[in-house]
C-alpha positions, 0 to 999 in steps of 0.5 A: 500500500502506497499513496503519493499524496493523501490529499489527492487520492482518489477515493470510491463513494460507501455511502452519501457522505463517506468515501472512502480507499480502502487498503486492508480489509480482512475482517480483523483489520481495515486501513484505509483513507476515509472522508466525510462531507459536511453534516451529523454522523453519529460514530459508535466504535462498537467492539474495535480500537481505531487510530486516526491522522486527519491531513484536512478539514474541521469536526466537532467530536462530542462523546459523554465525556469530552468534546474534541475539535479535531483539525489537519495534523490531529492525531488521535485514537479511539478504543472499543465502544467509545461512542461520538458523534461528530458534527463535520463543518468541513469536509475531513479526511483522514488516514485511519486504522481499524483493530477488531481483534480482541482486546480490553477497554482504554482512554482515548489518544488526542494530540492536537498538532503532530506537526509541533509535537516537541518530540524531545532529544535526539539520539544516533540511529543504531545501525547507519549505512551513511551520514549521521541520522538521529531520530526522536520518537514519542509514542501517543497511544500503546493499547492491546496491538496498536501503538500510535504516535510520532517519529522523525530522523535527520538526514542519513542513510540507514537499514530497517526491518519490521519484525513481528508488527506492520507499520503504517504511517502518513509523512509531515514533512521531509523528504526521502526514499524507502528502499525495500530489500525485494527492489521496490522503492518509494518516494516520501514527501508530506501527505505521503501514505505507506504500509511497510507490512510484518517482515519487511527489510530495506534502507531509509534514504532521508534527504531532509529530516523526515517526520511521520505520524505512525500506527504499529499494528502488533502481528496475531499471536505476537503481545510483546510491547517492547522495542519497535524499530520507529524508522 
């Protein structure tokens, strides 16, 4: 799954107000670009955990709890039975991830601007092929098999390898190619979409410092929420 620009993809009607370009669609988990026109939808999330990065438009969520304004560079994350009704002013579209897999309740994941997220201090990419890469990453949401949050790295060349989990994320800003180790290569600037699936190898190419709103989507069987390679 890739997408040059999520603002310009082409998306298939699924109802009067919601297109939508599916990408993963197994009955346990759906990724995909959604969009909703203007007007009232009410949203139950009934028995799944779902993350989301909105790239543009405006809605009001309202939940018996809170009440969220949610705008272009809001990343956030909803778990199971978290129940809102959204009152779009503009049209909206995100990049979403859908767990039905079995798992317990949370609180919700609200981060306003991914873009200006202090993400703290850097530090040197493990293993580097070229150049100096240091990568700062800070995780918003870690509930049942997804982890969502915000990473970037300075420029430099360095390997990567997904081992037990896929990745899939939205770019802020930057500039960069993703070179997988099977020949295919992926240019990366903002508003670019890329899943980098469970047992995926390759090499990051960062030609300007490279910020990402990421989901990591645990593998079946696999529970283990300790270190997951960012980049």
């Amino acid at each position: 799954m890739y997408v040059h620009d999520i603002l310009t993809a082409e998306l298939t009607p699924t109802g009067p107000l919601t297109p939508d370009l599916p990408f993963v669609d197994d009955g346990e988990l759906s990724i995909g670009i959604w969009e909703c026109a203007p007007g009232e939808l009410d949203e139950p999330t009934e028995d799944y955990d779902e993350s989301m990065f909105m790239v543009s438009g405006r809605v009001t969520v309202a939940h018996p709890d809170v009440t969220l304004d949610i705008a272009p560079g809001t990343l956030w994350a909803t778990p199971r039975h978290w129940n809102g009704r959204w009152h779009v002013h503009q049209t909206v579209r995100k990049l979403y991830v859908i767990d039905q897999r079995s798992g317990g309740p949370a609180e919700h994941g609200h981060l306003s601007n991914a873009h200006l997220l202090d993400l703290g201090a850097p530090t040197p990419r493990p293993v580097v092929i070229s150049g100096d890469p240091q990568e700062r990453a800070l995780p918003l949401w870690a509930h049942n098999r997804l982890e969502v949050g915000v990473w970037d790295c300075t420029p430099g060349e360095f390997p990567f390898r997904r081992d037990g989990y896929d990745e899939v994320f939205c770019v802020l800003s930057g500039d960069a190619t993703l070179h997988f180790d099977d020949g295919r290569s992926f240019e990366l600037r903002p508003g670019s979409v890329i899943l980098t699936p469970a047992g995926t190898t390759g090499k990051w190419d960062v030609r300007s410092t490279i910020r990402k709103a990421y989901t990591i989507i645990l593998d079946r069987g696999h529970h283990d929420r300790g270190h997951h390679d960012k980049g």
